[in-house]
GUDREN-818256 format. One record per residue: x negated, y, z negated of N, C-alpha, C in turn. Coordinates in steps of 0.05 Angstrom, whole numbers, plus 5000, padded with zeros to 4 digits. Atoms other than C-alpha are relative to their C-alpha. Example, Ala and Ser with C-alpha at 12.3 -4.5 7.8 and 13.67 -1.06 7.14 Angstrom:
REM GUDREN-818256
498249765000475449104844498250245000501649765001472749794857501550224986
***
This chain:
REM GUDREN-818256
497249924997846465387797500850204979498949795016846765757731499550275007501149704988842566377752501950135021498849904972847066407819502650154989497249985022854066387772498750254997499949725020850566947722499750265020500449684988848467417786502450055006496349844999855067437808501750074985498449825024858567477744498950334989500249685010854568087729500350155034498449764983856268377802502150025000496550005006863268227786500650254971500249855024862168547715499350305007500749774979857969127740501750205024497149964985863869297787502450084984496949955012869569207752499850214967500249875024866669517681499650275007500849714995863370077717502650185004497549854976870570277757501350104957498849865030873870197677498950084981501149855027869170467636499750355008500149694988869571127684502050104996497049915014877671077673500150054970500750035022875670937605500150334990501349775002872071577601502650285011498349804990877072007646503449954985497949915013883171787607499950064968500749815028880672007536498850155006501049804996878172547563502350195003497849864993885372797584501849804977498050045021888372537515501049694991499550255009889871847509497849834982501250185029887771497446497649825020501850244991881371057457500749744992499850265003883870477433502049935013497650134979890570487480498250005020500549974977886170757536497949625002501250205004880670077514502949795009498750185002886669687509502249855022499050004974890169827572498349845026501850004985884169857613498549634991499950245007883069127581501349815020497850104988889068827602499650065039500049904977888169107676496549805005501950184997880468777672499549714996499950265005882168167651501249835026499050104976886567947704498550035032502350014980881868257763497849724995501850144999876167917738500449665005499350245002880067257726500449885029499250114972881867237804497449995017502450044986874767397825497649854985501550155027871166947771500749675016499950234995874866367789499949985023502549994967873166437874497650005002502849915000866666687869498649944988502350015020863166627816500349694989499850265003865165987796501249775011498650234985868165617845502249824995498650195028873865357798501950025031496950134979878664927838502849784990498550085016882164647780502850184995496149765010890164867749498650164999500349805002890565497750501350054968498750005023895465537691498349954973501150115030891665137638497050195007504249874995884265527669501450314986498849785005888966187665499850024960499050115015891165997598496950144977502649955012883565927569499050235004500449755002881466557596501250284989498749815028886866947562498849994969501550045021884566597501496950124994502049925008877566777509500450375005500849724997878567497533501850114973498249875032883767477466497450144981503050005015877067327427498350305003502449724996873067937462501950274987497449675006879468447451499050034972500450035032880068297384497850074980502749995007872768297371499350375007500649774994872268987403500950194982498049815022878069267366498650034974500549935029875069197301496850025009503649854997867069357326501850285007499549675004870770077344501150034980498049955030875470097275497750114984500949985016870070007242497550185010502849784994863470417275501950345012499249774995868270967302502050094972497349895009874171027256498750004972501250045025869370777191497250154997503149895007861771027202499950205013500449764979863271617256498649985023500849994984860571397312501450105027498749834974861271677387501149775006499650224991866271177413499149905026500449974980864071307479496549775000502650205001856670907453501349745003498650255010860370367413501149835019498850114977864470177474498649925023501350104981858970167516498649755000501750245012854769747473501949735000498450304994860969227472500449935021498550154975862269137544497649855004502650244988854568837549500549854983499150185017855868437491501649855001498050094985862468207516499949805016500450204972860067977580498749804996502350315007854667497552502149874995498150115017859867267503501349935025496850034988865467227556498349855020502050204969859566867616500249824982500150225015858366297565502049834992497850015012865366207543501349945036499350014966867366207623499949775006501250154986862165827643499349594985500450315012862265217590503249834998497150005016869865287565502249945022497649954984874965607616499149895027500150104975871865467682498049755002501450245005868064797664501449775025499350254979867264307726500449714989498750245014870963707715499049755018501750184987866963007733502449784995498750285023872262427741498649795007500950165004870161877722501149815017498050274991872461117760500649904965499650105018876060837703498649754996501850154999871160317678502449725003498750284997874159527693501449894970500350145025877259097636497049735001502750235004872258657604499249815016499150214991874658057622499850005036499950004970875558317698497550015010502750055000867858377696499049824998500650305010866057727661501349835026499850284982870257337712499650145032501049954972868357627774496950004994502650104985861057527766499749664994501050344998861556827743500449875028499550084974860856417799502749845002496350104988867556107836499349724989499150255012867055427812500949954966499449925029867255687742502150134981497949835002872756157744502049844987497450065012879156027706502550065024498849904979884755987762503050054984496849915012891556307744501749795009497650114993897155837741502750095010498549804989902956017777502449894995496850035018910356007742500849745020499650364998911955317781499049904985501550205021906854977760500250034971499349965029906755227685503249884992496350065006914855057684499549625005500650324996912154277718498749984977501250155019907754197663500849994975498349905030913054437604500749725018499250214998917253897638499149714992501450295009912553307631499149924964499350005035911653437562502849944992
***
């Protein structure tokens, strides 16, 4: 089942990175900062992927809200993480951002499959709530052994005779 999840997360990935890493490319190419154009183009991937992640790729049939919720959180994690791998290799060592960025979206996606697949979209097993003790203990003893519940008459007859 995991292999099936990861091919489709990376045709989902594969798809959706290719389409924004081409806008990527075509809107700093015509002027917009790389880190708004990253940051936009973020925001716009996150939410796609989140609607075709949880159908497809993972079958998530749990809230949406609280699953929603975690995947903001984790794609916070990747942003964040991105932001300062370009600060620092473009804006600090000179690198082409155009590498840098590429090298994080594969990086990313591991990070962000693992984090998906254990965290945000984690299949939920319920459990039967196990018995009380006691409701175990006296159901296998056999019936002549059993303790029989007294029932509020009787308990009230036997205060009286006292």
């Amino acid at each position: 089942m995991l292999h099936i999840q990861f091919i489709k997360y990376v045709v989902i990935g594969l798809l959706s990175n290719g389409v924004l890493y081409f806008a990527y490319l075509f809107l700093t190419a015509y002027g917009l900062g790389y880190k708004t154009a990253m940051t936009l183009l973020y925001i716009l991937g996150v939410v796609q992927t989140f609607l075709f992640n949880k159908k497809w790729t993972f079958s998530h049939h749990g809230e949406v809200s609280s699953t929603f919720i975690r995947y903001i959180v984790s794609y916070a994690l990747g942003y964040f993480l991105n932001l300062a791998v370009l600060y620092y290799f473009v804006d600090k060592l000179l690198f082409p951002h155009q590498i840098v960025q590429g090298i994080m979206i594969i990086y990313n996606a591991f990070m962000l499959f693992i984090l998906q697949k254990f965290w945000v979209f984690k299949q939920v097993v319920h459990k039967k709530e196990p018995k009380e003790f006691n409701q175990v203990i006296a159901t296998s003893l056999p019936v002549h052994k059993r303790k029989k519940k007294k029932s509020k008459k009787r308990r009230s007859k036997q205060r009286r005779k006292k």
